[in-house]
C-alpha beads as a LAMMPS data file, in Angstrom:
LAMMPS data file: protein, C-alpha beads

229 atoms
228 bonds

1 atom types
1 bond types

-500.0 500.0 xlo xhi
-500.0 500.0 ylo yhi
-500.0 500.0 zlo zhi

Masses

1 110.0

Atoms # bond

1 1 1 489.095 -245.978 -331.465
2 1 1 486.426 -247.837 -333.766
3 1 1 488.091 -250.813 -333.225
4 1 1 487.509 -250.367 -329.679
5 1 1 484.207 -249.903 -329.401
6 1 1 483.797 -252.871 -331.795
7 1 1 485.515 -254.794 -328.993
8 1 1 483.223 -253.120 -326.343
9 1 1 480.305 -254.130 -328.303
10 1 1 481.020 -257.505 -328.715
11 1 1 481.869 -258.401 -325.409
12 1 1 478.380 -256.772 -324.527
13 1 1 476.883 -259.307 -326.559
14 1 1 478.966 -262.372 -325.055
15 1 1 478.012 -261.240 -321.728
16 1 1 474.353 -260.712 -322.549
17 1 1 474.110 -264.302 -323.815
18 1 1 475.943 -265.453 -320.768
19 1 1 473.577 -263.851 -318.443
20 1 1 470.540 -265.063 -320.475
21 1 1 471.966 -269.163 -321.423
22 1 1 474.275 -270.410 -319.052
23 1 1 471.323 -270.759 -316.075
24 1 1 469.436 -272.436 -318.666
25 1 1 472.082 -274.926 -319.550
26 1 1 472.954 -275.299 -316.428
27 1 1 469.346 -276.408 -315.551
28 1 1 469.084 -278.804 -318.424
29 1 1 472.508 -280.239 -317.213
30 1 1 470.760 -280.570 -313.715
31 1 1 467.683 -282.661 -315.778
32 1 1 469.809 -284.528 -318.062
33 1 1 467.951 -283.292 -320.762
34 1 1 471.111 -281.180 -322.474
35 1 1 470.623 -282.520 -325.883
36 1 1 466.972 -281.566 -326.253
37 1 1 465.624 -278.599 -328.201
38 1 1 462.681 -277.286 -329.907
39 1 1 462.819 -280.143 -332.729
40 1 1 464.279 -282.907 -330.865
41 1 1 461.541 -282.594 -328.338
42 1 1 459.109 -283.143 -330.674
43 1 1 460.458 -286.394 -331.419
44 1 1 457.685 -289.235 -330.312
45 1 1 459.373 -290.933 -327.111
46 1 1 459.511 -294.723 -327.291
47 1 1 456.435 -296.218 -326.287
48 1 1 455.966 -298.509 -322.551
49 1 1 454.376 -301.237 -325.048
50 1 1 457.213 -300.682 -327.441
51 1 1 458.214 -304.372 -328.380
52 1 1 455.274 -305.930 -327.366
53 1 1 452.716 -307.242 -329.851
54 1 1 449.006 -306.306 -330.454
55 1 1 445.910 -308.671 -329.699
56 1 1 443.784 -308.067 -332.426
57 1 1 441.152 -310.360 -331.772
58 1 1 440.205 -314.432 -331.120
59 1 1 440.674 -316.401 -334.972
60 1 1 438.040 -317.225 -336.522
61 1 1 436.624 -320.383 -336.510
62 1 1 436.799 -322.295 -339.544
63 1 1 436.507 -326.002 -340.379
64 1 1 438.101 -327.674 -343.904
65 1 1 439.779 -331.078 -345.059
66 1 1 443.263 -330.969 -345.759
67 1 1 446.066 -332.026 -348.301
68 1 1 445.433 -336.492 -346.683
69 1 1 441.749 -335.724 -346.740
70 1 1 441.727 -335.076 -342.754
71 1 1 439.398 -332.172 -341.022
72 1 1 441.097 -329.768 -339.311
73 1 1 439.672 -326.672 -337.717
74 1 1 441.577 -323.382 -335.456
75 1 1 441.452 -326.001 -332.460
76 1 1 443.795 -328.456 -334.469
77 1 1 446.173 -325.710 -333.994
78 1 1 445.161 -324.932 -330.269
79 1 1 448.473 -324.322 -327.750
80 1 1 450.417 -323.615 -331.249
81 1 1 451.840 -320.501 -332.921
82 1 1 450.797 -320.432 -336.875
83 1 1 450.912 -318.025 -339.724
84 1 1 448.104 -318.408 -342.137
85 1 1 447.479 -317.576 -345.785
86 1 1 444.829 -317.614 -348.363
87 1 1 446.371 -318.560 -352.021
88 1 1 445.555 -321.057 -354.610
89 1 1 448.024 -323.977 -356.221
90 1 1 447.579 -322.290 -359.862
91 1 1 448.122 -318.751 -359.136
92 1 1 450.802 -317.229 -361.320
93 1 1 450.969 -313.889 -360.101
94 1 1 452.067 -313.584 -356.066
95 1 1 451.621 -317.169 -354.656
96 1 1 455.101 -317.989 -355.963
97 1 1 456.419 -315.542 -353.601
98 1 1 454.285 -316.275 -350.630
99 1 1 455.315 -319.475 -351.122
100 1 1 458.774 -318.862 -350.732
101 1 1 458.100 -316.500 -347.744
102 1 1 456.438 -319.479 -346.135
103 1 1 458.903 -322.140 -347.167
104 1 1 461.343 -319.411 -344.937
105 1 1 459.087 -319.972 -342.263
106 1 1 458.958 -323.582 -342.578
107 1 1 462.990 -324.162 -342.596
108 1 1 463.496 -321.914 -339.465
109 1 1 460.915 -323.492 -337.193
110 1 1 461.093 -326.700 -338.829
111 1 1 460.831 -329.366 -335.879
112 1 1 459.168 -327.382 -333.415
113 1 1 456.024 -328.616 -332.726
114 1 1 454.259 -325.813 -331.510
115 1 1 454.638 -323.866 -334.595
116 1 1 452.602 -324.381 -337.843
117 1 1 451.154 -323.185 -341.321
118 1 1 447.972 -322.777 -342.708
119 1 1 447.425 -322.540 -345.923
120 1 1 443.403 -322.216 -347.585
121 1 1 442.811 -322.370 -351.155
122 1 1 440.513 -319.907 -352.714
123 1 1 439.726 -321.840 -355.391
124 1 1 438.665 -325.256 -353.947
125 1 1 436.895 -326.734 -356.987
126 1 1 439.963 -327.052 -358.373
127 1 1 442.432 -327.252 -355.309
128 1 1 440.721 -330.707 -354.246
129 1 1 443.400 -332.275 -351.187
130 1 1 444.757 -334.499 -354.104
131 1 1 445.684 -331.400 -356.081
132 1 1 446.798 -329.995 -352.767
133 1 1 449.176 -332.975 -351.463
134 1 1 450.852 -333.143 -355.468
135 1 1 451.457 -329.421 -354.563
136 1 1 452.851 -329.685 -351.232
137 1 1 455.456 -332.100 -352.266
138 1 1 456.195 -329.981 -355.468
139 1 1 457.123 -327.341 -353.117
140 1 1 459.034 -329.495 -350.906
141 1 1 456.986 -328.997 -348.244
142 1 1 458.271 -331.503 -345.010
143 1 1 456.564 -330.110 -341.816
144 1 1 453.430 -332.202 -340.786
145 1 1 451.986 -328.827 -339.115
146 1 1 451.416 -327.006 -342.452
147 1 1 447.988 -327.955 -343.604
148 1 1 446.851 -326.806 -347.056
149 1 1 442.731 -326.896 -346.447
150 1 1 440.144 -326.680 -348.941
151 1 1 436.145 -326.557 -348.500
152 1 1 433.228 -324.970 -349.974
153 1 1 433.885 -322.304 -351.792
154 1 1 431.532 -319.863 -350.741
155 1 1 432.660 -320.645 -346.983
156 1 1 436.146 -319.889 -348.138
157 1 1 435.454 -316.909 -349.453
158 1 1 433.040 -315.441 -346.608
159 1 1 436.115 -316.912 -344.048
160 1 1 438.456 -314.862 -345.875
161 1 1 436.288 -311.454 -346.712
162 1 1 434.386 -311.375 -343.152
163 1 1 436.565 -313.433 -340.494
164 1 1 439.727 -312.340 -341.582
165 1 1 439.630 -309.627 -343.626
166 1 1 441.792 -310.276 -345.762
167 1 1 440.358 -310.018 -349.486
168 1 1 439.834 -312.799 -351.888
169 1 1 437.687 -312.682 -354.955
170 1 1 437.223 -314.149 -358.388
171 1 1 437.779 -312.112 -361.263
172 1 1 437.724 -313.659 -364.792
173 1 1 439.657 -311.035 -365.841
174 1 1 442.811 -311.072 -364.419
175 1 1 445.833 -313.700 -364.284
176 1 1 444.532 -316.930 -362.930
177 1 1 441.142 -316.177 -362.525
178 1 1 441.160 -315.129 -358.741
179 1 1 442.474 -312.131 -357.175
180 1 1 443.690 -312.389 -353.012
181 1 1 445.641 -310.533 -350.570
182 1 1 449.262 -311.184 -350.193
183 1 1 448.987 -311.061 -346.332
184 1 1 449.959 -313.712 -343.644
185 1 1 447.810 -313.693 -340.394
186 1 1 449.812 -314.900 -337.503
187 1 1 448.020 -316.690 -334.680
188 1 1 449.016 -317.007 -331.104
189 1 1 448.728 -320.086 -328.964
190 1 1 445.665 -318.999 -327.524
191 1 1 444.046 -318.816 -330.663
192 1 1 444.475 -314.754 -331.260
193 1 1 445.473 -312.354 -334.034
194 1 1 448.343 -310.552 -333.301
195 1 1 450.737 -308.398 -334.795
196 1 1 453.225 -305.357 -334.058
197 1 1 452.577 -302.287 -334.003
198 1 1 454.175 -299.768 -337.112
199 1 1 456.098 -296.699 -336.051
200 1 1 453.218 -294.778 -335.302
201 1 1 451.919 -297.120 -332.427
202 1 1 449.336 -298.546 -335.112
203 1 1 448.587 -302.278 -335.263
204 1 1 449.844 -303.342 -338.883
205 1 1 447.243 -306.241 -338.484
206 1 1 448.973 -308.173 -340.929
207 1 1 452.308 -309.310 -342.136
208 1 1 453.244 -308.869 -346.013
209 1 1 454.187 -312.136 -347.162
210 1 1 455.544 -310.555 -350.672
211 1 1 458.431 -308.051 -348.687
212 1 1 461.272 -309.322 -347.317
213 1 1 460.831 -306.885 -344.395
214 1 1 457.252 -308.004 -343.757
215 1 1 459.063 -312.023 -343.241
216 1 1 461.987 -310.769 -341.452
217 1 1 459.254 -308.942 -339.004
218 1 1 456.867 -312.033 -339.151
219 1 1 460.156 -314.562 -337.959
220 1 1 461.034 -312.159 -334.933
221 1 1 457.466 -312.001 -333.454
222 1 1 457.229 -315.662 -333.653
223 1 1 459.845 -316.347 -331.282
224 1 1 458.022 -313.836 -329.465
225 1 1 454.888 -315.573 -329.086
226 1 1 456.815 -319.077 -328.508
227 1 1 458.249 -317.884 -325.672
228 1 1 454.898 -316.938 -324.110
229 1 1 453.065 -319.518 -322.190

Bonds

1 1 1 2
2 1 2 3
3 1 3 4
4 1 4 5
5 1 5 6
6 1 6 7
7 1 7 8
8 1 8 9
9 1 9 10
10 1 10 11
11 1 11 12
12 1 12 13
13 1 13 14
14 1 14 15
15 1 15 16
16 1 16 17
17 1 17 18
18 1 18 19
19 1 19 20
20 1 20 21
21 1 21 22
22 1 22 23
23 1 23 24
24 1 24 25
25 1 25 26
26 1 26 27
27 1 27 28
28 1 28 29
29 1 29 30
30 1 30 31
31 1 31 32
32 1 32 33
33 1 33 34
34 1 34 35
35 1 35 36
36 1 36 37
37 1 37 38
38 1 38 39
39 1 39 40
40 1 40 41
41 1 41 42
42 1 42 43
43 1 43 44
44 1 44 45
45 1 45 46
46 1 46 47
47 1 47 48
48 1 48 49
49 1 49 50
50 1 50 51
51 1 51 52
52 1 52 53
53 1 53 54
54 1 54 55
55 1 55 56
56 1 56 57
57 1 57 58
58 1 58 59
59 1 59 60
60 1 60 61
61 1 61 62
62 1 62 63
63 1 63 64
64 1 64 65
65 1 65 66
66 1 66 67
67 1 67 68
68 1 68 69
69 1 69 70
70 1 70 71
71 1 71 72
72 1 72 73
73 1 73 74
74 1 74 75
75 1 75 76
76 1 76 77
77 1 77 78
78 1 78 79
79 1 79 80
80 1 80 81
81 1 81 82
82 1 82 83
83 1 83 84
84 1 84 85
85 1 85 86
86 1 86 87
87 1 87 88
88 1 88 89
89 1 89 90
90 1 90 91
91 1 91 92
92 1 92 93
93 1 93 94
94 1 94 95
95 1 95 96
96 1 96 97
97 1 97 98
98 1 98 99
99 1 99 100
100 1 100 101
101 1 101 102
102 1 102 103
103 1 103 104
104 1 104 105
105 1 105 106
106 1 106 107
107 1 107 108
108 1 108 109
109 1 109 110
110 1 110 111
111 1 111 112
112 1 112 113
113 1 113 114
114 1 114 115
115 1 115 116
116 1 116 117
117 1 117 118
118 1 118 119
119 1 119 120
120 1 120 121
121 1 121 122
122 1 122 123
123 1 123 124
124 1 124 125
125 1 125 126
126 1 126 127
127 1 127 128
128 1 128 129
129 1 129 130
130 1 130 131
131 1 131 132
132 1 132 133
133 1 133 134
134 1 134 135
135 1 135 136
136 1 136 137
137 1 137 138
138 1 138 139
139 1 139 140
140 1 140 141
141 1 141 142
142 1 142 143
143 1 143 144
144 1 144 145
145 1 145 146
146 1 146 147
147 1 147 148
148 1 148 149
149 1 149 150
150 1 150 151
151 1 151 152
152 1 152 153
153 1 153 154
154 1 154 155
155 1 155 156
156 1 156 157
157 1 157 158
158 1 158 159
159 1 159 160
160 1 160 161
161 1 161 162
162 1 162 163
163 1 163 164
164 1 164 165
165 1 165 166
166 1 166 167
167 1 167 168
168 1 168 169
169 1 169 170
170 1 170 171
171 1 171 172
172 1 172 173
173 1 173 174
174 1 174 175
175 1 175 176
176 1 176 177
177 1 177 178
178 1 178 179
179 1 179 180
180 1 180 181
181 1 181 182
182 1 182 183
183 1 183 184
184 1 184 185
185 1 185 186
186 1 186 187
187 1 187 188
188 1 188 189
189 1 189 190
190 1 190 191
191 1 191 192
192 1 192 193
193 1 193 194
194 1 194 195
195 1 195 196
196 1 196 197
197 1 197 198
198 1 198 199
199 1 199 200
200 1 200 201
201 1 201 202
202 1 202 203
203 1 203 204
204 1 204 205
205 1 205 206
206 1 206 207
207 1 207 208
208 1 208 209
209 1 209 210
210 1 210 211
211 1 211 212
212 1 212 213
213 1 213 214
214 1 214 215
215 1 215 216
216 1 216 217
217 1 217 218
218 1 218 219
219 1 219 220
220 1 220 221
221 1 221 222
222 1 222 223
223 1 223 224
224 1 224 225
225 1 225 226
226 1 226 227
227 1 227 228
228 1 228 229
Protein backbone atom coordinates (compact mmCIF):
# COMPACT_ATOMS: atom_id res chain seq x y z
CA UNK A 1 0.00 0.00 0.00
CA UNK A 2 3.08 2.43 0.73
CA UNK A 3 4.46 1.51 -2.30
CA UNK A 4 1.46 2.74 -3.92
CA UNK A 5 1.10 5.87 -2.81
CA UNK A 6 4.85 6.32 -3.49
CA UNK A 7 3.81 5.64 -7.09
CA UNK A 8 0.81 8.08 -6.77
CA UNK A 9 3.10 10.65 -5.54
CA UNK A 10 5.51 10.52 -8.03
CA UNK A 11 3.48 10.58 -10.92
CA UNK A 12 1.93 13.80 -9.24
CA UNK A 13 5.17 15.29 -9.51
CA UNK A 14 5.84 14.20 -13.30
CA UNK A 15 2.59 15.60 -14.16
CA UNK A 16 3.06 18.83 -12.24
CA UNK A 17 6.32 19.48 -14.12
CA UNK A 18 4.60 18.59 -17.32
CA UNK A 19 1.90 21.04 -16.83
CA UNK A 20 4.38 23.76 -15.68
CA UNK A 21 7.63 22.97 -18.60
CA UNK A 22 6.48 21.50 -21.60
CA UNK A 23 4.53 25.02 -22.80
CA UNK A 24 7.68 26.60 -21.99
CA UNK A 25 9.81 24.36 -24.08
CA UNK A 26 7.59 24.25 -26.47
CA UNK A 27 7.78 28.11 -26.81
CA UNK A 28 11.53 28.21 -26.82
CA UNK A 29 11.34 25.46 -29.59
CA UNK A 30 8.92 27.94 -31.43
CA UNK A 31 11.97 30.85 -30.91
CA UNK A 32 14.82 28.68 -31.55
CA UNK A 33 16.22 29.66 -28.48
CA UNK A 34 16.07 25.86 -26.76
CA UNK A 35 19.58 25.86 -25.60
CA UNK A 36 19.43 29.10 -23.64
CA UNK A 37 19.13 29.41 -19.87
CA UNK A 38 19.75 31.62 -17.03
CA UNK A 39 23.73 31.44 -17.54
CA UNK A 40 23.97 30.96 -21.14
CA UNK A 41 21.94 34.06 -21.64
CA UNK A 42 24.21 36.00 -19.97
CA UNK A 43 26.77 35.17 -22.35
CA UNK A 44 27.83 38.61 -24.37
CA UNK A 45 26.35 37.99 -28.03
CA UNK A 46 28.87 38.54 -30.81
CA UNK A 47 29.18 41.99 -31.67
CA UNK A 48 27.75 43.67 -35.48
CA UNK A 49 31.48 45.19 -35.60
CA UNK A 50 32.85 41.85 -34.55
CA UNK A 51 35.87 41.40 -37.05
CA UNK A 52 36.20 44.73 -38.00
CA UNK A 53 39.07 46.90 -36.78
CA UNK A 54 39.11 50.15 -34.68
CA UNK A 55 40.16 53.73 -36.03
CA UNK A 56 41.99 55.08 -33.35
CA UNK A 57 43.05 58.18 -34.73
CA UNK A 58 45.16 60.00 -37.91
CA UNK A 59 49.36 59.11 -37.23
CA UNK A 60 51.20 61.46 -36.18
CA UNK A 61 53.25 63.43 -38.16
CA UNK A 62 56.80 62.98 -37.84
CA UNK A 63 59.79 63.79 -40.05
CA UNK A 64 63.51 61.84 -39.65
CA UNK A 65 66.47 60.63 -42.00
CA UNK A 66 66.79 57.12 -42.48
CA UNK A 67 69.30 54.10 -42.55
CA UNK A 68 70.89 55.90 -46.69
CA UNK A 69 70.62 59.28 -45.04
CA UNK A 70 67.12 60.02 -46.93
CA UNK A 71 64.05 62.06 -45.12
CA UNK A 72 61.14 60.34 -44.81
CA UNK A 73 58.01 61.45 -43.03
CA UNK A 74 54.10 59.47 -42.44
CA UNK A 75 53.44 60.73 -46.16
CA UNK A 76 56.44 58.53 -47.47
CA UNK A 77 54.23 55.82 -46.36
CA UNK A 78 50.90 57.43 -47.71
CA UNK A 79 48.41 54.68 -49.68
CA UNK A 80 50.59 51.94 -47.61
CA UNK A 81 49.85 49.63 -44.68
CA UNK A 82 52.92 49.77 -41.97
CA UNK A 83 53.60 48.60 -38.50
CA UNK A 84 55.84 50.85 -36.56
CA UNK A 85 58.17 50.52 -33.58
CA UNK A 86 60.31 52.52 -31.33
CA UNK A 87 63.67 50.45 -30.29
CA UNK A 88 67.28 51.16 -30.39
CA UNK A 89 70.26 49.01 -32.33
CA UNK A 90 72.04 48.34 -28.76
CA UNK A 91 69.22 47.30 -26.69
CA UNK A 92 69.82 43.98 -24.99
CA UNK A 93 66.77 43.44 -23.26
CA UNK A 94 63.40 43.18 -25.74
CA UNK A 95 64.59 44.59 -29.15
CA UNK A 96 65.96 41.14 -29.97
CA UNK A 97 62.53 39.91 -29.91
CA UNK A 98 60.79 42.72 -31.63
CA UNK A 99 63.14 42.24 -34.03
CA UNK A 100 62.29 38.89 -34.78
CA UNK A 101 58.52 39.72 -34.59
CA UNK A 102 59.23 42.22 -37.32
CA UNK A 103 61.60 40.15 -39.41
CA UNK A 104 58.04 37.76 -39.37
CA UNK A 105 56.42 40.60 -40.75
CA UNK A 106 58.95 41.34 -43.24
CA UNK A 107 59.15 37.59 -44.80
CA UNK A 108 55.28 37.34 -45.12
CA UNK A 109 54.63 40.59 -46.93
CA UNK A 110 57.92 40.69 -48.42
CA UNK A 111 57.33 42.07 -52.11
CA UNK A 112 54.24 43.81 -51.62
CA UNK A 113 54.63 47.21 -52.07
CA UNK A 114 52.00 48.62 -50.19
CA UNK A 115 53.14 47.23 -47.00
CA UNK A 116 56.08 48.59 -44.87
CA UNK A 117 58.08 49.01 -41.49
CA UNK A 118 59.04 51.69 -39.46
CA UNK A 119 61.41 51.49 -37.22
CA UNK A 120 62.67 54.93 -34.85
CA UNK A 121 65.56 54.77 -32.67
CA UNK A 122 65.32 56.17 -29.24
CA UNK A 123 68.65 56.73 -28.88
CA UNK A 124 69.73 58.71 -32.01
CA UNK A 125 73.10 60.04 -30.81
CA UNK A 126 74.23 56.87 -31.09
CA UNK A 127 71.88 55.19 -33.76
CA UNK A 128 73.31 57.71 -36.51
CA UNK A 129 71.81 56.09 -40.26
CA UNK A 130 75.41 54.60 -40.58
CA UNK A 131 74.94 52.70 -37.33
CA UNK A 132 71.44 52.07 -38.56
CA UNK A 133 72.20 50.63 -42.25
CA UNK A 134 75.33 48.21 -40.46
CA UNK A 135 72.26 47.11 -38.37
CA UNK A 136 69.78 46.53 -40.95
CA UNK A 137 71.99 44.27 -42.88
CA UNK A 138 73.10 42.48 -39.59
CA UNK A 139 69.57 41.59 -39.27
CA UNK A 140 69.13 40.64 -42.74
CA UNK A 141 66.84 43.07 -43.38
CA UNK A 142 65.86 43.00 -47.55
CA UNK A 143 62.59 45.05 -47.93
CA UNK A 144 63.25 48.67 -49.23
CA UNK A 145 59.89 49.76 -47.29
CA UNK A 146 61.35 49.25 -43.77
CA UNK A 147 63.00 52.48 -42.83
CA UNK A 148 65.00 52.62 -39.59
CA UNK A 149 64.77 56.71 -38.86
CA UNK A 150 66.69 58.62 -36.48
CA UNK A 151 66.45 62.52 -35.52
CA UNK A 152 66.72 64.70 -32.63
CA UNK A 153 66.42 63.18 -29.73
CA UNK A 154 64.17 65.19 -27.86
CA UNK A 155 61.70 65.06 -31.00
CA UNK A 156 61.96 61.33 -30.73
CA UNK A 157 61.13 61.14 -27.51
CA UNK A 158 58.11 63.78 -27.42
CA UNK A 159 56.92 61.65 -30.92
CA UNK A 160 56.93 58.63 -28.95
CA UNK A 161 55.53 59.88 -25.27
CA UNK A 162 52.81 62.44 -26.80
CA UNK A 163 51.95 61.31 -30.55
CA UNK A 164 51.96 57.84 -29.97
CA UNK A 165 51.83 56.98 -26.68
CA UNK A 166 53.80 54.58 -26.50
CA UNK A 167 56.59 55.12 -23.69
CA UNK A 168 60.22 55.64 -24.20
CA UNK A 169 62.62 57.03 -21.68
CA UNK A 170 66.23 57.03 -20.60
CA UNK A 171 67.14 55.50 -17.51
CA UNK A 172 70.86 55.10 -16.56
CA UNK A 173 69.93 52.52 -14.50
CA UNK A 174 68.70 49.81 -16.27
CA UNK A 175 70.12 47.44 -19.17
CA UNK A 176 71.17 49.59 -22.04
CA UNK A 177 70.53 52.78 -20.76
CA UNK A 178 66.94 53.37 -22.24
CA UNK A 179 63.78 51.87 -21.29
CA UNK A 180 60.66 51.63 -24.31
CA UNK A 181 57.51 49.92 -24.92
CA UNK A 182 57.46 46.66 -26.65
CA UNK A 183 54.41 47.72 -28.78
CA UNK A 184 53.96 47.86 -32.65
CA UNK A 185 51.52 50.60 -33.97
CA UNK A 186 49.96 49.53 -37.16
CA UNK A 187 48.98 52.19 -39.69
CA UNK A 188 46.37 52.05 -42.34
CA UNK A 189 46.67 53.37 -45.85
CA UNK A 190 45.00 56.40 -45.03
CA UNK A 191 47.39 57.25 -42.56
CA UNK A 192 45.27 55.94 -39.27
CA UNK A 193 45.86 53.94 -36.09
CA UNK A 194 44.03 51.00 -35.99
CA UNK A 195 43.71 47.98 -34.15
CA UNK A 196 41.11 45.17 -33.00
CA UNK A 197 39.16 45.21 -30.54
CA UNK A 198 39.91 42.54 -27.25
CA UNK A 199 37.06 40.34 -26.11
CA UNK A 200 35.40 42.89 -24.30
CA UNK A 201 34.71 45.19 -27.41
CA UNK A 202 37.81 47.37 -26.16
CA UNK A 203 40.31 48.77 -28.66
CA UNK A 204 43.73 47.00 -27.66
CA UNK A 205 45.37 50.13 -29.34
CA UNK A 206 48.40 48.32 -29.83
CA UNK A 207 49.90 45.09 -30.90
CA UNK A 208 52.58 43.28 -28.52
CA UNK A 209 55.49 42.76 -30.56
CA UNK A 210 57.15 40.41 -27.66
CA UNK A 211 53.90 37.59 -27.77
CA UNK A 212 53.51 35.40 -30.35
CA UNK A 213 49.73 35.98 -30.13
CA UNK A 214 50.11 39.76 -30.34
CA UNK A 215 52.16 38.90 -34.18
CA UNK A 216 49.85 36.23 -35.13
CA UNK A 217 46.93 39.02 -34.45
CA UNK A 218 49.10 41.87 -36.01
CA UNK A 219 49.63 39.45 -39.55
CA UNK A 220 45.73 38.79 -39.79
CA UNK A 221 44.64 42.50 -39.55
CA UNK A 222 47.12 43.38 -42.12
CA UNK A 223 45.59 41.51 -44.78
CA UNK A 224 42.69 43.16 -43.47
CA UNK A 225 43.63 46.58 -44.12
CA UNK A 226 45.31 45.52 -47.64
CA UNK A 227 42.29 44.52 -48.83
CA UNK A 228 40.64 47.88 -48.11
CA UNK A 229 40.86 50.54 -50.68
Amino acid sequence: MLKNKSYIGISFIILIFGIYAIPKIVERVKNGSTVQGERLDRVKPKSANEGKLIKIGAVPKFELINQDNIKVTNETYKNKVYVLEFFFSTCPTICPKMNESMLILENTFFGNPNFGIVSITINPEFDTPQVLKAHAKELGVKSSNWNFLTGDKDYIFNLANKGFNLYAGENKKVAGGFEHSGLFALIDKNGNIRCRSDDYGNPILYYDGLDNKGVRDIQQDINILLKEQ
